[in-house]
Structure formats: structure tokens, C-alpha cells
C-alpha positions as CSV (number, residue, x, y, z in Angstrom):
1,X,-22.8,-14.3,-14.6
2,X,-20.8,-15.2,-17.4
3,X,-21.5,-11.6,-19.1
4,X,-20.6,-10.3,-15.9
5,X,-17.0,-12.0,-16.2
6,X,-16.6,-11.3,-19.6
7,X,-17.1,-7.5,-18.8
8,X,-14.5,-7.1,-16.7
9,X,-11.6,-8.0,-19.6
10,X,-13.1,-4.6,-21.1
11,X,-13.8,-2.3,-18.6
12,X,-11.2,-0.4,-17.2
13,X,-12.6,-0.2,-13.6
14,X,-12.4,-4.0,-13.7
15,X,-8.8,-4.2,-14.9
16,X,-7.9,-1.5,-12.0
17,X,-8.7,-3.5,-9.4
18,X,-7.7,-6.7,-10.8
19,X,-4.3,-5.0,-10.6
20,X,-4.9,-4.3,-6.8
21,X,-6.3,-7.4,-6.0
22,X,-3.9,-9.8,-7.9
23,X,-0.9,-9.8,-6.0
24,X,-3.3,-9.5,-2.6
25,X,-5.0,-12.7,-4.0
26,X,-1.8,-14.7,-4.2
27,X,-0.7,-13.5,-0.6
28,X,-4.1,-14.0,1.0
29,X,-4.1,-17.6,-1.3
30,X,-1.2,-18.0,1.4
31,X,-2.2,-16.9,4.5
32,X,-5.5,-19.1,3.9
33,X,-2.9,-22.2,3.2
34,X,-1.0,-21.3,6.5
35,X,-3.8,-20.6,8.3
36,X,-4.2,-24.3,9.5
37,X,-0.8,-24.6,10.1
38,X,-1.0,-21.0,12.4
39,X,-4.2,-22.3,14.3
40,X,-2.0,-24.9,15.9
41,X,1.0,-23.3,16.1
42,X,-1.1,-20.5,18.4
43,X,-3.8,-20.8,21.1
44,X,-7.1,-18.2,21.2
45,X,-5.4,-16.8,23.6
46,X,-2.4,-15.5,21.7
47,X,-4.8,-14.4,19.1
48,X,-7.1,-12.3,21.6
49,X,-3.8,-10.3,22.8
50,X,-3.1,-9.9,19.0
51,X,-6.7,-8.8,18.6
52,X,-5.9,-6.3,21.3
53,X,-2.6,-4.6,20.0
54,X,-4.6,-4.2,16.2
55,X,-7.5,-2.9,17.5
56,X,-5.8,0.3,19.5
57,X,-3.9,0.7,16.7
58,X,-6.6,0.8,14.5
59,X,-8.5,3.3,16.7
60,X,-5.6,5.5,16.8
61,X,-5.1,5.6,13.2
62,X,-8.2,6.8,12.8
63,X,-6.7,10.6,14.2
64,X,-3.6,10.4,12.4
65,X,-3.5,12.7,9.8
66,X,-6.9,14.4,10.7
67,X,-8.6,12.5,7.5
68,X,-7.4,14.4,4.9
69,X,-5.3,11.3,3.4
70,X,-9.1,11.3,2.1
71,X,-8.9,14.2,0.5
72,X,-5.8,13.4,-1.8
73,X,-8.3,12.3,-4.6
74,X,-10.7,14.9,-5.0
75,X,-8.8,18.4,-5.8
76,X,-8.4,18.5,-10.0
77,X,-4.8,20.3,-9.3
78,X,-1.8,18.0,-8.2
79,X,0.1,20.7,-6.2
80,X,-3.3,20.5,-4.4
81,X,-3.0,16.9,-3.7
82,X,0.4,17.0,-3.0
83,X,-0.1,19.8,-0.6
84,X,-2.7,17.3,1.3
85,X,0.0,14.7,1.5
86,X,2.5,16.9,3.1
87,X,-0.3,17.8,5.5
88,X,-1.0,14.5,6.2
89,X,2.3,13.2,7.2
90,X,3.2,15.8,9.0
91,X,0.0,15.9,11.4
92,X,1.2,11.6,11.8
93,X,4.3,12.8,12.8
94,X,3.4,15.3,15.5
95,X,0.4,12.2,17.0
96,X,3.4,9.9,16.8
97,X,5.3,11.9,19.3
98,X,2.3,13.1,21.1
99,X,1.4,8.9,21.5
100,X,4.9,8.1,22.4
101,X,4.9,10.4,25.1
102,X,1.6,9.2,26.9
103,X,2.5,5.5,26.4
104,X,5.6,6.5,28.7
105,X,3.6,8.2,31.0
106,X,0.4,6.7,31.9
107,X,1.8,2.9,30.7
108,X,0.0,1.2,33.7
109,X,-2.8,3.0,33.6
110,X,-4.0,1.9,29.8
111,X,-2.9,-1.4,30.5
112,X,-5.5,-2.1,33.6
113,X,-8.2,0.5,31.3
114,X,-7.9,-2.5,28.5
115,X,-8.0,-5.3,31.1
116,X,-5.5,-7.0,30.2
117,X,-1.9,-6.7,31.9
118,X,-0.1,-8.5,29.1
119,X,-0.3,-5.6,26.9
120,X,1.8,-3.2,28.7
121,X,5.2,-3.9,27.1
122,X,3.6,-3.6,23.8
123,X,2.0,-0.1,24.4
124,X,5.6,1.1,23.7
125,X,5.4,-0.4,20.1
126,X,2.2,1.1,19.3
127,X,3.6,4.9,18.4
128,X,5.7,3.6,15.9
129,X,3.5,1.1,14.3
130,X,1.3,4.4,13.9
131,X,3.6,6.4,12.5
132,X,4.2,3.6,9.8
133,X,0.8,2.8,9.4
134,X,0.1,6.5,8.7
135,X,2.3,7.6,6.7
136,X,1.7,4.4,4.1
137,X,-1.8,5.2,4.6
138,X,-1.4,8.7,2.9
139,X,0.8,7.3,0.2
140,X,-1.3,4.6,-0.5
141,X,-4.3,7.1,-1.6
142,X,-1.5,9.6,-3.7
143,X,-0.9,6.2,-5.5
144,X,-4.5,5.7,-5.6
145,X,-4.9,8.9,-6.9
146,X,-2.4,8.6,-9.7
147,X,-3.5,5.2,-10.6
148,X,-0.7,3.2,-9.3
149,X,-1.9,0.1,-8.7
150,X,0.8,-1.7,-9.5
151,X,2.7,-0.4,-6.5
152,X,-0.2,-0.3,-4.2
153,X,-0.2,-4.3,-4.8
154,X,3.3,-4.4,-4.3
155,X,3.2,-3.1,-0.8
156,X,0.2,-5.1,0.1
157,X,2.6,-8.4,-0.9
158,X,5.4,-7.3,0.6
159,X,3.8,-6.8,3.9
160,X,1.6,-9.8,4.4
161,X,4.5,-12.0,2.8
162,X,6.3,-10.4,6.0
163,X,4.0,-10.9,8.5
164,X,3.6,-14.4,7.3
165,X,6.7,-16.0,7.4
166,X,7.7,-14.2,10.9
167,X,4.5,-16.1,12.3
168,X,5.4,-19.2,11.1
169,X,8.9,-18.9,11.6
170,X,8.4,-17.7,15.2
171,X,5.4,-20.1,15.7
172,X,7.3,-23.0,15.4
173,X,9.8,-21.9,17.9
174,X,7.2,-21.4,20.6
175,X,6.9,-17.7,20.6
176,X,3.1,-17.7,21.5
177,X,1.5,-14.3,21.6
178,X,5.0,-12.9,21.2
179,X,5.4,-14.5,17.4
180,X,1.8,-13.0,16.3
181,X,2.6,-9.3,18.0
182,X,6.5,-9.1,16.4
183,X,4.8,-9.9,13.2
184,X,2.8,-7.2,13.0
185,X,4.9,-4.9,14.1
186,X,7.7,-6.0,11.5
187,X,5.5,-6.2,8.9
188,X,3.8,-2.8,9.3
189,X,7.1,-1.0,9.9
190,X,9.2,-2.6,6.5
191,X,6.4,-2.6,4.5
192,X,6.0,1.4,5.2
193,X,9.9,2.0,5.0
194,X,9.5,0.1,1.4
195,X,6.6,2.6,0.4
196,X,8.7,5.4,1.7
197,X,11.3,4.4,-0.5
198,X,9.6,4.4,-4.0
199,X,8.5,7.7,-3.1
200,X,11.7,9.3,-2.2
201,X,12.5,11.1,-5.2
202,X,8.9,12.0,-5.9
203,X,8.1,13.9,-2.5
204,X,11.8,15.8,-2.3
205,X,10.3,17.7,-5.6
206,X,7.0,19.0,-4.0
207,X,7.3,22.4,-3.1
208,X,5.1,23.8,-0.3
209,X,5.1,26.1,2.3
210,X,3.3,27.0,5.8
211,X,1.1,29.2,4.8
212,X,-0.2,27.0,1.8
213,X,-0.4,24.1,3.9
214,X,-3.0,26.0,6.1
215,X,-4.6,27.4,3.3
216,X,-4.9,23.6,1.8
217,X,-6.1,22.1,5.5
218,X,-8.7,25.1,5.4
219,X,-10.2,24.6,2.3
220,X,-10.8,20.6,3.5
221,X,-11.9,21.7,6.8
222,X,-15.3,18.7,6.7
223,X,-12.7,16.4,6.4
224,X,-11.5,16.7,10.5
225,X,-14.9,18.6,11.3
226,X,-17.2,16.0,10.5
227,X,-15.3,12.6,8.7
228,X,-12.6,12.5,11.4
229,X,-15.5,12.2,14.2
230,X,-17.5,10.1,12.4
231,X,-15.1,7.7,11.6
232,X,-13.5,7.9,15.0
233,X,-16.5,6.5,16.5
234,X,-17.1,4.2,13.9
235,X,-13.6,2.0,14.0
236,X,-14.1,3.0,18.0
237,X,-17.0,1.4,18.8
238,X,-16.1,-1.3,15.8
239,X,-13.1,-2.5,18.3
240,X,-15.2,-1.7,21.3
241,X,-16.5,-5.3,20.8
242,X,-12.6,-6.6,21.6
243,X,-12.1,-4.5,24.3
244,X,-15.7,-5.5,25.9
245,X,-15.1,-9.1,24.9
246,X,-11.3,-8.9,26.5
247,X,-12.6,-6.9,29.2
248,X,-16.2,-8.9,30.4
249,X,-14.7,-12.4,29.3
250,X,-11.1,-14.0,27.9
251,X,-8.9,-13.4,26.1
252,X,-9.5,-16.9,24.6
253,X,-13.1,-15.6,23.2
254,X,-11.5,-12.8,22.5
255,X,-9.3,-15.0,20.3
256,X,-12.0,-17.0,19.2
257,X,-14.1,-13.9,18.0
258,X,-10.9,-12.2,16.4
259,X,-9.8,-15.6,14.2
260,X,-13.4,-16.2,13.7
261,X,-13.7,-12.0,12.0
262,X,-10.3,-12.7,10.7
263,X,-11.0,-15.4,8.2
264,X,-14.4,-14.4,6.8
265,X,-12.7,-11.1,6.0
266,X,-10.3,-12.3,4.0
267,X,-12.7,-11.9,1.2
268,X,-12.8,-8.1,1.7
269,X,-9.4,-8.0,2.3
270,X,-8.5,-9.2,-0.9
271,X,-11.3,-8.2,-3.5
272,X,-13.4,-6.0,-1.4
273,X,-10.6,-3.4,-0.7
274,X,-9.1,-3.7,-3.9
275,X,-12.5,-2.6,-5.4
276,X,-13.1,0.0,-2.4
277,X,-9.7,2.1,-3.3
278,X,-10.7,2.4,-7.4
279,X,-13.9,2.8,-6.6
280,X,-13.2,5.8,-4.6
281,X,-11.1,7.3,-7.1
282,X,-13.1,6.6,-9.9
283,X,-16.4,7.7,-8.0
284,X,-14.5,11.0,-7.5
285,X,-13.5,11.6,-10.8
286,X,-16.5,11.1,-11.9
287,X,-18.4,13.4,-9.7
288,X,-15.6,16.7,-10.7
289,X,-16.1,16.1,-13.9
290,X,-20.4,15.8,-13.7
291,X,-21.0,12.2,-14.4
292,X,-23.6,10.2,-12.7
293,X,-22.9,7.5,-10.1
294,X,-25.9,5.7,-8.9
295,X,-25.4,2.7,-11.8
296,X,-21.2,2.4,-10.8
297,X,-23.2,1.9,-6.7
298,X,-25.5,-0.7,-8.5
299,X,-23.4,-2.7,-10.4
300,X,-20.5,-3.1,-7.9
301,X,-22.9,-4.2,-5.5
302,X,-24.4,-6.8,-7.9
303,X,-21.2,-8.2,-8.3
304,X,-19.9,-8.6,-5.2
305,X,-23.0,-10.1,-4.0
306,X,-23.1,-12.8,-6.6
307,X,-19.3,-13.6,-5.5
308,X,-20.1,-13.7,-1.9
309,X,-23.3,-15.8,-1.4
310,X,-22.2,-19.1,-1.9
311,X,-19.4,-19.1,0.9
312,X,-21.5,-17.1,3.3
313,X,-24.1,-19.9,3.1
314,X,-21.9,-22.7,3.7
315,X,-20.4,-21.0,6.6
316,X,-24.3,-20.4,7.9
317,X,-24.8,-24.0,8.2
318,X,-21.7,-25.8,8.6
319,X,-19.2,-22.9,10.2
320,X,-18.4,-24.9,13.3
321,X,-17.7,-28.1,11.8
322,X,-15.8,-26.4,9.2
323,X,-13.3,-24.8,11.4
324,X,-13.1,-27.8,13.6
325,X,-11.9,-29.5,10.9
326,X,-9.6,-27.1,9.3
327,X,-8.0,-25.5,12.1
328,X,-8.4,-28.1,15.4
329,X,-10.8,-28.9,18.0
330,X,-9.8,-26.0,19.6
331,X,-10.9,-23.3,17.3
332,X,-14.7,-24.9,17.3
333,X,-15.8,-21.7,19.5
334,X,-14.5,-19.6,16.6
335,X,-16.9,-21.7,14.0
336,X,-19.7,-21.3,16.0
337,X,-19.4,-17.4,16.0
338,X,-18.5,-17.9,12.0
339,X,-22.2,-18.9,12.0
340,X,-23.4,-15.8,13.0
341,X,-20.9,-13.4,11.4
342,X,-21.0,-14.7,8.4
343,X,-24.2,-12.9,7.5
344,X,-22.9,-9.8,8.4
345,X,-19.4,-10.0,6.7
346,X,-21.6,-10.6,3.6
347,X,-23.4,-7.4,3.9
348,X,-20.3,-5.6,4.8
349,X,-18.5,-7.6,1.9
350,X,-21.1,-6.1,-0.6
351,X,-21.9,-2.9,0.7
352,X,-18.4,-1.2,2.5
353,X,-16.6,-0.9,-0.8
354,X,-19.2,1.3,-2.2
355,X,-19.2,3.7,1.3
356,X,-17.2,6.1,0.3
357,X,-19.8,7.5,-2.3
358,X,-20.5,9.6,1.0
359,X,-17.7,11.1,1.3
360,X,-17.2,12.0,-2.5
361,X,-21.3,13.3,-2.2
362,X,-20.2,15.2,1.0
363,X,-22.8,13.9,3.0
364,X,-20.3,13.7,6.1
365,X,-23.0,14.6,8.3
366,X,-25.5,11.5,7.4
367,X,-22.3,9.6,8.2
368,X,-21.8,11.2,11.4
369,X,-25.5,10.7,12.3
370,X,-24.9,7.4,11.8
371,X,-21.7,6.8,13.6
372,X,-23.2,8.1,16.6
373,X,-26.2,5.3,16.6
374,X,-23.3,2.8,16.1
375,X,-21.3,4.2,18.7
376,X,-24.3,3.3,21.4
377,X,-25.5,0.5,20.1
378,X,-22.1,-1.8,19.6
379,X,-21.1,-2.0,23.2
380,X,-24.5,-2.1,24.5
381,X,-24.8,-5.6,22.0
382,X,-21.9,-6.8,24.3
383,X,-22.5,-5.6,27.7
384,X,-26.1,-7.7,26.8
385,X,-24.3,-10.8,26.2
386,X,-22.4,-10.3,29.7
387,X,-25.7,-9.6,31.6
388,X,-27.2,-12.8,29.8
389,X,-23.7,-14.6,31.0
390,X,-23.8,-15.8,27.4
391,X,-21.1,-14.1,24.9
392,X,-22.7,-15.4,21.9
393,X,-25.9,-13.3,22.5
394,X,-24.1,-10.1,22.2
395,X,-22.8,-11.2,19.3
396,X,-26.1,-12.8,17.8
397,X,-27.5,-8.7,19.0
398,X,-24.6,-7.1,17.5
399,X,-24.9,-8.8,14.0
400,X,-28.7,-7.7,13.6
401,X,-28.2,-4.4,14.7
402,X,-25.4,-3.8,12.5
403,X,-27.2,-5.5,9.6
404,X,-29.9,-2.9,9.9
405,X,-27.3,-0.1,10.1
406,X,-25.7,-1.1,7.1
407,X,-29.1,-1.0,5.1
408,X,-30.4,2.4,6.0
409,X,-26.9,3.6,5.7
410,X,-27.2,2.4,2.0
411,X,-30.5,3.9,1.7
412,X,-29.1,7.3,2.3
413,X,-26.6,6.7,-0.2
414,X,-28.3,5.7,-2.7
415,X,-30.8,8.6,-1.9
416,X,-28.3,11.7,-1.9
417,X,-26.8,9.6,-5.2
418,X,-29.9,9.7,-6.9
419,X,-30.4,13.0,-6.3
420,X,-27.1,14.2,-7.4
421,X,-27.9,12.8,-10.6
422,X,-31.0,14.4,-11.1
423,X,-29.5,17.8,-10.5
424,X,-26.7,16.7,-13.1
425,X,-30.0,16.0,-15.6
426,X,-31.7,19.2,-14.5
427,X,-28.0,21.3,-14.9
428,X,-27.8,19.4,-18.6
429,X,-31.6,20.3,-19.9
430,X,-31.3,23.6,-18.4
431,X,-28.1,24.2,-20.8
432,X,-29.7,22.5,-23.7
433,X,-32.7,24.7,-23.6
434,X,-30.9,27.7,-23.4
435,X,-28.5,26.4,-26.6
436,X,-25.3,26.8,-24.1
């Protein structure tokens, strides 16, 4: 381990995403610190409608810019990339409206679909929050393409500092649900306005016209054909467990499942997505310019496994008494399910920053495939626990299943990985023999 540690001061990989994950340390260092504090300040409850209002965003953010915000790192040419991020604000742009609109209209109607009435004045915040969300979503991978880390952190602080104190602040003045959903909001929309900001000068010097635009969107056509489906269904039927838990149950396991996910993230919030985003980038560099990839798989899962054992452990056997002790008597529901997720947020914690390998190895399809199994699988883990009047037996279902998702998932990874490498070998002794 200590080898491992002392690797990182010299490899540039390492130092990229200690950049990213610094500042995201020292603001998820105080999020955990407040996090008592918040668990009493706010009932399961106010943390299920929360739960609520992220997941539809998060589904809908999905569609926003057809996926191509993926494809900012790959082209070798800058006006390419900077082509993609014109394309990809302006597709969030035109959802934004198009979201508005139906938010207007048919207000009642989602409100009763998502079973829960409380959420119908904040369906009119959700366009917006999009639109903010999307458009610092495609700056965010222009930055990651250009190796901006610095200011990627930077936004990453500023908006969970935001988010922070408004909960707190409004917290203690009895806001309830109210507090947690006008933090997010806040948070999502300044944070985006700050990003916007550093990138004034920068986008009012692209140059690009219609016809180049579609000429750009054509050329990344797997992006909406097969990554924007797949991951639709993925984050879809990821958030189809709060729906189904809001919907079959209450809000207050609804709450209790949310706070529960919401804590034993925080590990892949901070490091996990931090190494996810130069990862990504420096996965598809390599691959343009025919290097191999299978080892960088390898050894970022080695590490993030040896950093995530320990917790996930504790958590497996003392979860309940844990958060009944750190955040109340009335969050013991929420350490229970910590038992069980816990294993899974482990898996996920190794294996999800290494996923996008498939998109880089264009293997959309396999990921599609895949998508689709989760798509019928993740409600159906629910809709068991509701038949079995028991919620914890969907989620015991849902963890195994997903477990055994993650691993073939990685299988075909590491398969398509391995043989991309063997065709880079192949390509090499082919030149070498003919003396090229």
C-alpha cells in the first residue's frame, strides 16, 4: 500500500485527480461534519421529497444535450470539440423550453404519476435547474478535456459550499422540505452561472456555423443512437427505485433509503468522480494515440478497492447502530438499509470510475444490452418488496442483482479492452516485420 501512495506523488494521472478531488474533499469533509447537524434539523420525510425533485432531474439530464457532452474528449482537433460544445448547449436550451412548456401544461398530471402531490410547485423549478445542470455539464468535460482541473474543483466547491449553508441556514429556521429543495436549486443554478462566467471570453471566440454543427452531430451519431438510450434507461430505472419506493411506500422510506445512498456515496462523490473524469480523458487519449489500456482498468481498480474495504465492512456489521448514533434515533431505518447497500456502493465505488472505457472502446451497444436487463430488473427488485409487504426485500433483491450486473458488465470491459490491445500488438509486429 505504501508503494501505492508513494506512486501517486509521480504519476501524473494521480496528481490530476488529486487536483479534482482536493477541493471536493474539503467540501464533502463538510457536508459529512454537518450532516449530523442536517439529520436533525430535517425529517425522512423532507429528505424523500428531496430525493424526488433530484431524481427527475437526473433522469431528464440524461436527454439534454443528446450525449455528445461525451464526445468533447475524443476528436484530436479543438474546433471539433468546440463544435460539440456549441451542439451541446444548444440541444439543453431547446429541452429547457420544451420541459418548461409541459411542466405548465400537464402540472397535475406528473404530480399524481410520481405519487406524491407535494411535488407540484416544484415541477416549475425543474426546467431551469436543467438548463443549469446541462449546460455545466458540457463545460465541465471541455475543462476535462483541456485539463482544467483546477477549475472543475472550483465549481464543485462553490456549489456544495452553496447548497450547504442554505440547508443549514434555512434548517434552523424550520423550512422543512422547503430548505433542502431551495438548496438545490440555488446551488445548481449559481454554481452554473459561475462556470458560465470563466468561460465567457473563451466561447464568444469559437466560430461555427449550422451546417458544421450538423456535420459535427453526424459524425457522433452512436452518441444519441445508442449512449443516449442506454444511459437513459440506466439513470431511469436507477431512480425508478425512488419513485417505486415514494410511490408503493412513504416518503419517509423514501427518505430513509435516499440519506442512507446519500452518505455511502460520498466516497464516490469525492474520489471516485474525481478519478472517473481523468480517467475518461486520459483513457481517450490514450486510445487516439494507440496505447494500451487494460493495465490503467487494473490498477485503478486495485486502488480504489484497497481504499474502500475497510468502511464498507464497518458499515456491514454495525450500519444501524452507526447512524443511530450519529444522526438520531430517527435515521436507524436508514442504517439498517446502510447494511445492505453498502456492499453495493463498494462495487460501484471500485468499478463506475473505470465505465467509461466503453464508451472510449465504442462498445455502446454491450452497454445498451445491458441497460436494458437493468431497466427490468430494478423495479421488478421493488415491486417484490411491496408484494412481500417488506421494503427491505426489494432492496436486499436489488443489491444482488445489481452486484451481478456490475460484474459481467466488467467482464465485457475488460474483454473488448483486452482485445483492443491485442490488435494494437498485432498492428505493431505487423509494422515491425515489414521494417515500416
Amino acid at each position: 500500500m505504501l508503494r501505492i501512495f508513494e506512486n501517486i506523488k509521480q504519476n501524473q494521472f494521480a496528481k490530476n485527480v488529486s487536483v479534482l478531488a482536493s477541493g471536493t474533499i474539503i467540501v464533502q469533509g463538510i457536508s459529512i461534519l454537518l450532516s449530523p447537524v442536517l439529520s436533525r434539523l430535517y425529517t425522512p420525510e423532507d429528505y424523500g421529497l428531496l430525493a424526488v425533485f433530484i431524481s427527475c432531474i437526473s433522469v431528464l439530464i440524461v436527454i439534454g444535450s443528446f450525449r455528445y457532452e461525451l464526445a468533447i474528449l475524443i476528436p484530436k482537433e479543438s474546433a471539433e470539440a468546440n463544435a460539440l460544445l456549441i451542439l451541446s448547449i444548444g440541444i439543453n436550451i431547446i429541452f429547457a423550453a420544451v420541459i418548461f412548456v409541459l411542466t405548465l401544461i400537464f402540472n397535475s398530471s406528473l404530480s399524481v404519476l410520481l405519487g406524491n402531490e407535494k411535488i407540484s410547485f416544484w415541477l416549475y423549478f425543474i426546467a431551469p435547474v436543467f438548463l443549469a445542470s446541462g449546460i455545466s455539464q458540457s463545460l465541465t468535460s471541455w475543462y476535462n478535456r483541456n485539463k482544467n482541473y483546477k477549475l472543475i474543483s472550483g465549481v464543485r466547491i462553490y456549489q456544495s459550499s452553496i447548497n450547504s449553508v442554505f440547508s443549514l441556514g434555512l434548517g434552523f429556521l424550520k423550512f422543512n422540505s422547503v430548505g433542502l429543495i431551495v438548496s438545490q436549486i440555488v446551488s445548481q443554478i449559481l454554481s452554473s452561472m459561475y462556470i458560465i462566467k470563466r468561460s465567457a471570453l473563451s466561447l464568444r471566440q469559437f466560430s461555427f456555423s449550422i451546417p458544421e454543427l450538423k456535420k459535427t452531430a453526424k459524425k457522433h451519431i452512436e452518441f444519441p443512437a445508442y449512449s443516449l438510450p442506454s444511459a437513459l434507461l440506466d439513470v431511469f430505472s436507477i431512480n425508478s427505485v425512488i419513485f417505486l419506493l415514494n410511490y408503493f411506500f412513504t416518503e419517509s422510506v423514501t427518505g430513509a433509503y435516499s440519506f442512507s445512498l446519500r452518505i455511502l456515496t460520498l466516497p464516490t462523490v469525492v474520489i471516485g468522480a474525481a478519478i472517473g473524469q481523468v480517467f475518461y480523458q486520459k483513457i481517450s487519449e490514450a486510445y487516439s494515440n494507440n496505447e494500451k489500456i487494460t493495465t490503467s482498468i487494473f490498477k485503478t481498480w486495485k486502488v480504489l478497492f484497497i481504499i474502500g474495504i475497510v468502511p464498507a465492512i464497518t458499515i456491514f456489521f454495525f450500519g444501524e447502530q452507526l447512524f443511530d448514533f450519529i444522526f438520531g434515533s430517527k435515521w436507524a431505518v436508514a442504517g439498517e438499509v446502510s447494511s445492505y447497500l453498502c456492499i453495493l456502493t463498494l462495487v460501484n465505488f471500485v468499478s463506475s470510475p473505470t465505465s467509461s472505457a466503453m464508451i472510449v472502446l465504442k462498445k455502446q451497444k454491450i452497454v445498451l444490452i445491458v441497460n436494458v436487463i437493468t431497466f427490468i430488473y430494478r423495479p421488478l427488485a421493488i415491486m417484490y418488496g411491496y408484494y412481500t409487504d417488506n421494503f427491505l426485500n426489494g432492496i436486499i433483491l436489488y443489491v444482488v442483482l445489481e452486484i451481478i450486473q456490475i460484474f459481467f458488465y466488467n467482464f465485457f470491459l475488460l474483454r473488448s479492452a483486452a482485445r483492443s490491445d491485442s490488435e494494437l500488438n498485432t498492428t505493431r509486429n505487423n509494422k515491425n516485420g515489414t521494417g515500416l
